[in-house]
Backbone bond lengths (Angstrom), bond angles and torsions (degrees), N, CA, C in turn:
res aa  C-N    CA-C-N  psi(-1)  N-CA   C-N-CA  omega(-1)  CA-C   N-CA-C  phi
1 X - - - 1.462 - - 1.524 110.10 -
2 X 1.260 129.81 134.93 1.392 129.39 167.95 1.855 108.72 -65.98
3 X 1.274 89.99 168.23 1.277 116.79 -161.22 1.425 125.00 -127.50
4 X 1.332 120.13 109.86 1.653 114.46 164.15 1.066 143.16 -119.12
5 X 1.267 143.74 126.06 1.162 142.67 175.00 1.116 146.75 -80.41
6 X 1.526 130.80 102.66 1.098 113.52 -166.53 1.372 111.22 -118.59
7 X 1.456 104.90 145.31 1.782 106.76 -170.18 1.128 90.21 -108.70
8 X 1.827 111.56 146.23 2.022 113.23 156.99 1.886 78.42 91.39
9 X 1.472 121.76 35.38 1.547 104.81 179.18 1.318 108.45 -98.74
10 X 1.486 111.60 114.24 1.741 124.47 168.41 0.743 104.46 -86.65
11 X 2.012 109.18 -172.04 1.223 131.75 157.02 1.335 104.50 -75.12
12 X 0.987 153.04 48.79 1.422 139.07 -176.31 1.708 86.56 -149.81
13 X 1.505 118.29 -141.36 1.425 130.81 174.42 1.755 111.23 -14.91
14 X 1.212 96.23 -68.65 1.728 99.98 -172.20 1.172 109.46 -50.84
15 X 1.688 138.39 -45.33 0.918 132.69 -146.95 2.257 102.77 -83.25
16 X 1.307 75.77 -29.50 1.685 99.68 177.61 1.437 120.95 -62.52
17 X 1.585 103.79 -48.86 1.271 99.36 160.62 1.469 146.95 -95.74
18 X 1.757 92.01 5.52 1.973 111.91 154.94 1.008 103.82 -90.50
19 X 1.120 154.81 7.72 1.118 136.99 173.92 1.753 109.19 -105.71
20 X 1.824 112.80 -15.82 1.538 96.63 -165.41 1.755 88.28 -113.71
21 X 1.516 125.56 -1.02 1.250 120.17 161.47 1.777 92.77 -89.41
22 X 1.108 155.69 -20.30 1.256 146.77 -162.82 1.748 98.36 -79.73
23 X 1.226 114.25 -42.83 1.298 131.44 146.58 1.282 131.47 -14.99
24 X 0.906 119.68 -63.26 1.152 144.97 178.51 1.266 114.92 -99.68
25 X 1.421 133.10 63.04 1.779 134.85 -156.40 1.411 135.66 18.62
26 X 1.069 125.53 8.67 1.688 132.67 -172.35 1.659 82.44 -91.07
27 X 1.710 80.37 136.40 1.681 88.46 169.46 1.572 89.90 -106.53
28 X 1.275 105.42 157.17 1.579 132.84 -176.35 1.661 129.53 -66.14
29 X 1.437 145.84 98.88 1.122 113.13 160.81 1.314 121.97 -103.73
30 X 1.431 150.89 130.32 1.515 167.54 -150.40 1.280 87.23 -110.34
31 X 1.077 118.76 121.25 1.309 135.32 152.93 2.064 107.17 -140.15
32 X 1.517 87.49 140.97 1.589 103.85 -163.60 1.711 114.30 162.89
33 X 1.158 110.74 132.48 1.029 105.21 -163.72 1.911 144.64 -65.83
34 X 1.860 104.57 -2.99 1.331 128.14 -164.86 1.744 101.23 -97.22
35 X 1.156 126.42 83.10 1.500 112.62 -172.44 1.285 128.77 -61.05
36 X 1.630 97.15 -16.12 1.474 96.95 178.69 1.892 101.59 -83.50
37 X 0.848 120.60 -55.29 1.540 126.03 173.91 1.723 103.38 -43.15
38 X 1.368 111.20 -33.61 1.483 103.10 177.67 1.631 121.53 -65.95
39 X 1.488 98.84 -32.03 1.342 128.91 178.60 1.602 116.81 -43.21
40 X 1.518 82.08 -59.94 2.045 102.10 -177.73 2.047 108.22 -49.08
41 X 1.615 81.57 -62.03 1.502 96.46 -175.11 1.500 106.03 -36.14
42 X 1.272 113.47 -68.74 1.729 119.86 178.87 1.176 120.55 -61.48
43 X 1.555 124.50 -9.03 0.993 126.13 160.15 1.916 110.35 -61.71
44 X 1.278 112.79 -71.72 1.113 141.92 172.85 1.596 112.09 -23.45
45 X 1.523 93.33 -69.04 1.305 109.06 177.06 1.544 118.35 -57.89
46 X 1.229 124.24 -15.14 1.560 142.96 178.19 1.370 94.67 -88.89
47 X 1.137 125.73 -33.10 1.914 126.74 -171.19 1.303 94.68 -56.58
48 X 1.523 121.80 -58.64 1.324 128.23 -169.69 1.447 124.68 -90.21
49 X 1.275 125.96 22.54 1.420 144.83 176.30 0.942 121.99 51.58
50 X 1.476 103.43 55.25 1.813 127.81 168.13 1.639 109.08 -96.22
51 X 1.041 109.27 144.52 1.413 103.70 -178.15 1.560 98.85 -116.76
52 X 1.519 112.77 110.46 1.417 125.21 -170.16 1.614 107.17 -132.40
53 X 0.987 135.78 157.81 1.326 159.57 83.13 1.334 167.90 -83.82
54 X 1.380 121.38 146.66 1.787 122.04 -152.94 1.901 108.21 -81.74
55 X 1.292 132.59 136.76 1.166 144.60 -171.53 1.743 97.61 -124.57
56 X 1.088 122.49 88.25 1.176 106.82 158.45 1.791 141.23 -66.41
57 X 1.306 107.44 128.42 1.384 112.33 178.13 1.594 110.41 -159.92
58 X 1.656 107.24 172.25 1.409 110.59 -175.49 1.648 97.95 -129.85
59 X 1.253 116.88 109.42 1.873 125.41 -175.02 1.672 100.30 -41.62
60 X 1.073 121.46 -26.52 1.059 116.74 -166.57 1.904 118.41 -91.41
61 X 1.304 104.01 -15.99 1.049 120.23 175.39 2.062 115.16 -111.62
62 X 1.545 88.09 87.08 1.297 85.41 -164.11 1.883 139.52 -43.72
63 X 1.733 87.19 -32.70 1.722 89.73 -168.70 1.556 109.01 -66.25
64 X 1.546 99.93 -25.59 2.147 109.83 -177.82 1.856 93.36 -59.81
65 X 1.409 112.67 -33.93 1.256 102.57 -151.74 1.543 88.42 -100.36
66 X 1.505 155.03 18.04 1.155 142.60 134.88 1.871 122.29 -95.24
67 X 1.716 97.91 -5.50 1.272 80.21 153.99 1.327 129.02 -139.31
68 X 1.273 95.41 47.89 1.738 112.48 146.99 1.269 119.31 -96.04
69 X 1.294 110.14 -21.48 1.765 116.89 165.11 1.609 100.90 -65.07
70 X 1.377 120.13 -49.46 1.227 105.21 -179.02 1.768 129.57 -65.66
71 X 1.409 88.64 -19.44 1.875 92.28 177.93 1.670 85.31 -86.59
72 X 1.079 146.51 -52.19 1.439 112.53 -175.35 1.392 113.16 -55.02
73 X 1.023 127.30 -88.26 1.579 116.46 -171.51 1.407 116.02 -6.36
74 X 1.601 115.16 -38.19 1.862 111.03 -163.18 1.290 93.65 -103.75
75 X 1.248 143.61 17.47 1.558 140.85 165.34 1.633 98.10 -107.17
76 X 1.827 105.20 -52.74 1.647 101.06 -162.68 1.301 107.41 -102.02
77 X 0.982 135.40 -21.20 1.647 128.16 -140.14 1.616 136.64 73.52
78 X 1.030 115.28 151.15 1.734 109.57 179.75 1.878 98.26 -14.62
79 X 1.537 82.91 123.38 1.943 93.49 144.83 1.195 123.23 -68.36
80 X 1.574 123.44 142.81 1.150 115.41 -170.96 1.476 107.91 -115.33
81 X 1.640 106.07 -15.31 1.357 121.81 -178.96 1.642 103.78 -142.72
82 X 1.178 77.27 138.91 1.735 104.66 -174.05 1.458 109.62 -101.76
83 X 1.483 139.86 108.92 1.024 115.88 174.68 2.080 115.67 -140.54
84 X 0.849 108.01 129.56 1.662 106.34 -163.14 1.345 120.12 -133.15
85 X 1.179 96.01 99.85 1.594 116.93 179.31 1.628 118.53 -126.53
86 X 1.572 127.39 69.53 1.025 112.18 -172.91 1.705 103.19 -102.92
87 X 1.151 129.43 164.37 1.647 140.67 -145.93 1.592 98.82 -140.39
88 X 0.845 116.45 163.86 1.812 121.53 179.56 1.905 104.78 175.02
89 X 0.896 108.44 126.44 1.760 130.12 131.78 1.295 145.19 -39.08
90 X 1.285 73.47 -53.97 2.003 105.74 -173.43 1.523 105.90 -47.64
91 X 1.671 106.70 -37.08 1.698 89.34 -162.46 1.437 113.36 -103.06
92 X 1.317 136.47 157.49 0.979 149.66 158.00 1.342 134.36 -4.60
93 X 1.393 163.96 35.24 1.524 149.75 -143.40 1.690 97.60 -86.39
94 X 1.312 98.50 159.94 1.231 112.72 171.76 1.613 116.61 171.47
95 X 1.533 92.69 140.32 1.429 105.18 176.61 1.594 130.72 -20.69
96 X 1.551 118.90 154.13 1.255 101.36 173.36 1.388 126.07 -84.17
97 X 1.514 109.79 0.37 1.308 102.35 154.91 1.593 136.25 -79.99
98 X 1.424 103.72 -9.96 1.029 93.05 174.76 1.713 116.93 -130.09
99 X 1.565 98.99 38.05 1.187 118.17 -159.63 2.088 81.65 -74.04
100 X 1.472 119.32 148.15 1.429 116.00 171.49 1.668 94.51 -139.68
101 X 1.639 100.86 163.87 1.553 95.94 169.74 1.558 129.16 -72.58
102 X 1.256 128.96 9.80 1.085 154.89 166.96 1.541 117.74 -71.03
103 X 1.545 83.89 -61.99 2.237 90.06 170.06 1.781 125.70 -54.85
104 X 1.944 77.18 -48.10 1.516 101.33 -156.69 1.902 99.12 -62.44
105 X 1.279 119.72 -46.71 1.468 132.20 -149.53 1.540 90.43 -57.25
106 X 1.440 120.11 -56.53 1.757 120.47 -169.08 1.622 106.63 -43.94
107 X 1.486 121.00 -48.43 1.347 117.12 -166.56 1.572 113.98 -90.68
108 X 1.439 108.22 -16.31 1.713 106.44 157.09 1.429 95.98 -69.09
109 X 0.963 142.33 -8.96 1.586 128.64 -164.17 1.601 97.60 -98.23
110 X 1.179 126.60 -39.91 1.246 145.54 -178.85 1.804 118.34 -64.32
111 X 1.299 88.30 -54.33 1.506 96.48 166.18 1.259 125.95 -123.79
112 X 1.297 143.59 -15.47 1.320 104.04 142.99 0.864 142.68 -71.67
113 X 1.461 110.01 -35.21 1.725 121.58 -148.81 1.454 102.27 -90.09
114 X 1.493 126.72 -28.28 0.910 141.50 153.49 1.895 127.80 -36.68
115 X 1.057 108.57 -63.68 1.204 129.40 142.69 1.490 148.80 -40.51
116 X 1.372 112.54 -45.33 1.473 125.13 121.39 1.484 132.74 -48.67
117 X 0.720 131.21 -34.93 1.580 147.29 173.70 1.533 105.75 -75.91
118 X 1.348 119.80 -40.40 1.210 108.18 174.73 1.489 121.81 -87.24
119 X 1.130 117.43 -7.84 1.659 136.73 -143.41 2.061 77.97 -105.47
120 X 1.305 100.45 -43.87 1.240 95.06 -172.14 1.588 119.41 -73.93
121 X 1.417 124.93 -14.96 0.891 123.18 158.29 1.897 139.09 -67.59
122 X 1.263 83.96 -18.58 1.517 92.80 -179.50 1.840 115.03 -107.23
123 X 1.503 121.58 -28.19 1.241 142.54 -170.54 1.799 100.96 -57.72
124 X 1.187 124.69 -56.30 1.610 106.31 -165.57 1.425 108.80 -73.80
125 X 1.513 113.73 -21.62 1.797 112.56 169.80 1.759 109.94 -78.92
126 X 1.214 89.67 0.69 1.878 83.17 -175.99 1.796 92.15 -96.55
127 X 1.084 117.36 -58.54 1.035 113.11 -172.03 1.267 126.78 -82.64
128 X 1.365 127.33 10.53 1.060 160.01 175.08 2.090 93.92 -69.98
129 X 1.854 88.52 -57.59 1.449 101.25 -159.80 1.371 95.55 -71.41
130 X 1.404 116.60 -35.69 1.715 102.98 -157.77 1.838 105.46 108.78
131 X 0.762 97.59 17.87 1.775 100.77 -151.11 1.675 113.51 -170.44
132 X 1.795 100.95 122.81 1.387 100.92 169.66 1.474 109.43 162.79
133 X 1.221 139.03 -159.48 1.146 148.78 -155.60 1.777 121.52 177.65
134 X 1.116 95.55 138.82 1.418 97.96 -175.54 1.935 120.07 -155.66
135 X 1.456 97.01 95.99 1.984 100.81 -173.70 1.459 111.71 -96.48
136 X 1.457 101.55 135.29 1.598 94.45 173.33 1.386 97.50 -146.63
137 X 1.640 90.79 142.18 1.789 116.16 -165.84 1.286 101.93 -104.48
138 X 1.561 105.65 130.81 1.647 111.34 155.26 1.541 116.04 -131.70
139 X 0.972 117.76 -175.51 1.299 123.01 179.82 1.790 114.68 -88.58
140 X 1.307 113.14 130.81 1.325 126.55 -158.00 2.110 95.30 -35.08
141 X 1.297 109.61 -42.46 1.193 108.07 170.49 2.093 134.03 -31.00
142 X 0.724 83.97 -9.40 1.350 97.87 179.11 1.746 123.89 -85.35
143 X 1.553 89.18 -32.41 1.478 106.71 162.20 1.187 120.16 -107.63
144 X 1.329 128.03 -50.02 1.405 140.28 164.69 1.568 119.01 -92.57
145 X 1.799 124.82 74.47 1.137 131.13 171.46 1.869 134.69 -25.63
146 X 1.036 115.78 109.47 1.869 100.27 -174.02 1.802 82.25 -115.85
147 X 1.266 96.91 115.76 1.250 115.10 156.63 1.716 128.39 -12.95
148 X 1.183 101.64 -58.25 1.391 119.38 -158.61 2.134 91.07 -67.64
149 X 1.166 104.72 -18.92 1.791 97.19 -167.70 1.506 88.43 -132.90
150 X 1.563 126.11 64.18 1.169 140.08 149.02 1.565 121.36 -46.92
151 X 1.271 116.90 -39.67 1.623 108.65 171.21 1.510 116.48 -99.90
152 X 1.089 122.93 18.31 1.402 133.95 -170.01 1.494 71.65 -116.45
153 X 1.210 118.42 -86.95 1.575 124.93 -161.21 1.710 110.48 -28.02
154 X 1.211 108.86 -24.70 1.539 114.94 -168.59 1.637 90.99 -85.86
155 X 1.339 97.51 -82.51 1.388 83.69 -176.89 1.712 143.51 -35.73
156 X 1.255 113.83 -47.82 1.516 127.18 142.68 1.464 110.81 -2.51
157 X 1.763 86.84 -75.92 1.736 106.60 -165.66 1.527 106.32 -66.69
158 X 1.547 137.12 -18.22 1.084 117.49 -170.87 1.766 100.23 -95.58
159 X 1.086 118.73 -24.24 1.301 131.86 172.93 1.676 104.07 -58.55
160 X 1.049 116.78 -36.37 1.782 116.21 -177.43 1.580 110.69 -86.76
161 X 1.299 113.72 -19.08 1.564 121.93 174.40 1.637 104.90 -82.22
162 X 1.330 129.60 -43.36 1.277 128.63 162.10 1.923 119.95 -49.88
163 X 1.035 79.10 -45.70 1.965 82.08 -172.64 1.921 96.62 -73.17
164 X 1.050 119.04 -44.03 1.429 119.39 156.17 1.135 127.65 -5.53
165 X 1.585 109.39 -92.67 1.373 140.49 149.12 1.320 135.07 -41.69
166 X 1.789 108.22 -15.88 1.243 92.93 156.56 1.826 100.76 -119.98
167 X 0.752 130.73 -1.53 1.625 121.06 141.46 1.742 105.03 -44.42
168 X 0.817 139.82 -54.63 1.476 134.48 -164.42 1.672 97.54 -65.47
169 X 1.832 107.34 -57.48 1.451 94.06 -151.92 1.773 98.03 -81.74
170 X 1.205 117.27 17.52 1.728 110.95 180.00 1.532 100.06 -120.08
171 X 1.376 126.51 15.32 1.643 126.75 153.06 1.497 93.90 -48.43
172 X 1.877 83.69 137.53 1.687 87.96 164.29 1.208 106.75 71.14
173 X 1.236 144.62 19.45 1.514 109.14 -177.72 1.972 98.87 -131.16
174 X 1.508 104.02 -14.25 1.239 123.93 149.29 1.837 96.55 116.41
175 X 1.488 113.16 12.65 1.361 124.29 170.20 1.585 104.03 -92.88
176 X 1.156 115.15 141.50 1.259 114.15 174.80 1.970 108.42 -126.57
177 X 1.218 112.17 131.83 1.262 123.11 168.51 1.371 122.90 -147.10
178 X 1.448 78.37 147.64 1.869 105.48 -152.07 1.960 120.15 -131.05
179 X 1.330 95.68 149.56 1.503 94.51 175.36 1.589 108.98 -122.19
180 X 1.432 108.18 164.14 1.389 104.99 -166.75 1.762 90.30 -148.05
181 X 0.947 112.61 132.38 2.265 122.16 171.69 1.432 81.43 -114.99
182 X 1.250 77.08 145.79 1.648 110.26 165.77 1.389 119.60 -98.08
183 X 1.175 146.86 95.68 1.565 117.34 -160.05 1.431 94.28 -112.00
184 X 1.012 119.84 61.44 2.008 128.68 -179.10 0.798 120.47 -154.92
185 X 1.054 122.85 132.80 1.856 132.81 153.04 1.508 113.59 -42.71
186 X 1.410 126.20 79.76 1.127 123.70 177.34 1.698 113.38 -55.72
187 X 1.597 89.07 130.68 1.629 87.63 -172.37 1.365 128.51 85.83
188 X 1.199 117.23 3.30 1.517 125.84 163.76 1.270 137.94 -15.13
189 X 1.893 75.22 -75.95 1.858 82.02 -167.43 1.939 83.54 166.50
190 X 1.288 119.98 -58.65 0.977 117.73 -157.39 1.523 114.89 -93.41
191 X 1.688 121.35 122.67 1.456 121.62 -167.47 1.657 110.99 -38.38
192 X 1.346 126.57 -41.23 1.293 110.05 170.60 1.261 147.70 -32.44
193 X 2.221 105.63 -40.56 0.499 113.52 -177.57 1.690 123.61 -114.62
194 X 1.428 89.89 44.22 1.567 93.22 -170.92 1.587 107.33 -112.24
195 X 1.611 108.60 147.68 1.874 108.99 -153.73 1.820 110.48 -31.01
196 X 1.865 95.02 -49.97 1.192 99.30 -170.14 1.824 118.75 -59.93
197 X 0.943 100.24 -24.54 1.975 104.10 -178.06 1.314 94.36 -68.84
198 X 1.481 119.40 -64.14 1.682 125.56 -173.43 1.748 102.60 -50.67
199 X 1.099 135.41 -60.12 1.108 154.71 169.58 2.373 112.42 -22.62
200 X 0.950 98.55 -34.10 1.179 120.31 156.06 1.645 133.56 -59.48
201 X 1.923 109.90 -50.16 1.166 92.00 168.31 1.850 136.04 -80.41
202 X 1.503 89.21 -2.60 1.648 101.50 -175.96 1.811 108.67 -84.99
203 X 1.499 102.76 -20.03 1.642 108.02 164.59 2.222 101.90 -79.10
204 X 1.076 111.61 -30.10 1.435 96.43 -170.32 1.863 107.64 -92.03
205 X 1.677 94.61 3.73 2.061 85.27 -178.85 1.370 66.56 -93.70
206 X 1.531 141.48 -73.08 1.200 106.86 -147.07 1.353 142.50 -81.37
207 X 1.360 103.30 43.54 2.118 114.39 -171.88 2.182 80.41 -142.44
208 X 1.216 116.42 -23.26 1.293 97.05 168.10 1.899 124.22 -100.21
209 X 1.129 110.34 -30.59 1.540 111.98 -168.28 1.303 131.90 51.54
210 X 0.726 111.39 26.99 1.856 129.11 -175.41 1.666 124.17 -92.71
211 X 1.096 119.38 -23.97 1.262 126.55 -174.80 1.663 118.37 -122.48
212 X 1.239 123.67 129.92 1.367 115.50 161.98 1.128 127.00 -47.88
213 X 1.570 121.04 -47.21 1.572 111.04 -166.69 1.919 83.78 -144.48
214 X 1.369 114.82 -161.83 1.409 129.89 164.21 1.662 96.86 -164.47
215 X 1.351 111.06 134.27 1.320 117.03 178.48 1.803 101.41 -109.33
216 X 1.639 111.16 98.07 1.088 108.40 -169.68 1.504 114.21 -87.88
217 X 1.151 96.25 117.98 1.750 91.84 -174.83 1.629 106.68 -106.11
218 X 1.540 118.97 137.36 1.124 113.88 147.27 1.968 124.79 -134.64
């Protein structure tokens, strides 16, 4: 059975999009840092006859987050899908005026480096194979700047210039990588913007491969 991974997996997005690749034969890996919250999910995800399990780690703390790549591989086998969307509160936003290298460094840590770090765990067996996939979520901010989350917005944006660039240099090689903005209030109110609607276009980049990014707005 193929395999995906998703890092930053809630009840919200993550759970939405293990559940509609779980669907579709990919067994699940949860990786995120709350084990008991990881727990539920795989609970859940077992309700509906997904075959998943929880990997604990924190993106920000790299070695947790290369060896939870390593306990997947020895439970699942090669990842076949890469997918990274982790979300937080916790940190700081702030304007670009008063964006400092102090603010900014935590959420490059969060999303890029994080992201890289994970990308790197799965990339030489993907391309090794000829074969693979790789989605990464940011907040519509990355393309469309809102002031008010100037160091989030940066970081975001440098995270979407990476997946870019390596979408370009992995043409052809039968890896595909991709970016995805969110431009919604997940969970609103309005069906567009609810996990499961969003949850859809990350199943259609990866059965189409055609696009660098999609800026999903609702």
């Amino acid at each position: 059975m193929p395999v995906i991974a998703i890092v930053g997996a809630g009840p919200g997005m993550g759970l939405s999009i293990a559940k509609l690749f779980g669907g579709h034969g990919f067994e699940v890996a949860l990786v995120a840092r709350d084990a008991a919250k990881l727990d539920t999910l795989v609970t859940d995800l077992k309700s509906h006859g997904v075959s998943a399990a929880a990997f604990t780690a924190d993106v920000t703390d790299r070695p947790s987050l290369v060896a939870a790549f390593e306990q997947i591989t020895k439970v699942f086998g090669p990842v076949d899908v890469l997918e990274y969307s982790p979300a937080t509160r916790e940190l700081d936003m702030a304007g670009p005026l008063d964006v400092t290298p102090d603010n900014l460094q935590p959420q490059i840590e969060y999303y890029l480096y994080g992201a890289v770090t994970a990308a790197a765990q799965v990339l030489p067996a993907m391309r090794e194979a000829g074969t693979g996939t790789l989605l990464f979520t940011t907040g519509g901010g990355s393309i469309n700047p809102h002031p008010a989350m100037g160091n989030v917005n940066a970081a975001a944006a440098a995270l979407r210039s990476w997946v870019l660039n390596l979408h370009q240099v992995l043409d052809g090689s039968g890896v595909y990588a991709a970016h995805l903005a969110i431009s919604a209030w997940i969970g609103s109110g309005p069906p567009e913007a609810e996990p499961d609607a969003i949850a859809a276009t990350y199943w259609d980049l990866y059965q189409s491969r055609d696009r660098a990014e999609v800026n999903y707005i609702a």
